[in-house]
N, C-alpha and C positions, 0 to 999 in steps of 0.2 A: 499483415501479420496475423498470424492466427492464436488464438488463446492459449495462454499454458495452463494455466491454474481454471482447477473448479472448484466448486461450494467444498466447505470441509478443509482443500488443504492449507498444511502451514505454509504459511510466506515471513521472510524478512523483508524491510525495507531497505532498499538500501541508501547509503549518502553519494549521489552523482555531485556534487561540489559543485552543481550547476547557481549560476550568480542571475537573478532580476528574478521575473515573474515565473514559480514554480506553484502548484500545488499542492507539494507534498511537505506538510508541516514538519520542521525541526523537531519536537517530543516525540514522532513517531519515528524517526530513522536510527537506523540498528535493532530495532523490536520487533519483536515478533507476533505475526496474530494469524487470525485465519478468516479465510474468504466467506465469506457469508454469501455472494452469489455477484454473477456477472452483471454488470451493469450496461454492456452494448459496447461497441465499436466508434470509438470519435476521432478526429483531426486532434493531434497534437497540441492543446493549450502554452505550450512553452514556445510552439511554431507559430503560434496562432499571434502570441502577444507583441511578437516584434513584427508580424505583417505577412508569415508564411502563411500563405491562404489554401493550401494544396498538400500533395502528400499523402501518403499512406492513415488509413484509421489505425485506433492504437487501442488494443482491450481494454477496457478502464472497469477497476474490480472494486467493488464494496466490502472493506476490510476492518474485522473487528479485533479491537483491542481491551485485553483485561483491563481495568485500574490501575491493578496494582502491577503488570506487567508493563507501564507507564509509568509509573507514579508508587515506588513499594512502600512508601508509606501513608498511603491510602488506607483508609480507616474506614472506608464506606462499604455495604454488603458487598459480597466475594464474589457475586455473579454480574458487579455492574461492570458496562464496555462502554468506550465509545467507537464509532461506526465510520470509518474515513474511505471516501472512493480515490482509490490509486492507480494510476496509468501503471501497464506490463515493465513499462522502461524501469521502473523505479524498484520493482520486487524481484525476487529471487528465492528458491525453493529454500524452504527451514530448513538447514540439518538436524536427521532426526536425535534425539538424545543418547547421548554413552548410552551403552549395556554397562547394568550394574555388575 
């Protein structure tokens, strides 16, 4: 699988309804952030936890999220994020916003 996203664009997360061992934490899915840069090509960790040892590498992206685009009443400076790495599988390009 080759990369979609690069550093800069927006991503949504999305909710795959997937049940056991995931690494894409519930307060991020449906938000929105942007890729802060590639993190490399790995084995499936969802593949990996029930014994698939093999398979295709999966881009796995270092994705940042506002505060307050998590959490809106977040009271802390405007520029704080936190930083979550997400497998390809899990994201999907932002739509970008209406025209006023």
């Amino acid at each position: 699988m080759r990369p979609r996203f690069d550093a800069g664009d927006k991503v949504r997360v999305l909710d795959l309804g997937k049940p056991g061992h995931v690494r894409t934490p519930f307060y991020v899915r449906h938000h929105v952030g942007t890729v802060l840069h590639r993190a490399g090509m790995f084995l499936n960790p969802e593949d990996l936890a029930i014994g698939r040892v093999c398979g295709p590498v999966v881009p796995l992206y270092r994705v940042g999220f506002a505060m307050t685009e998590l959490w809106p009443d977040y009271d802390g400076p405007a520029d704080d994020m936190v930083a979550i790495e997400i497998y390809d599988h899990w994201l999907a390009a932002a739509e970008p916003p209406p025209a006023p």
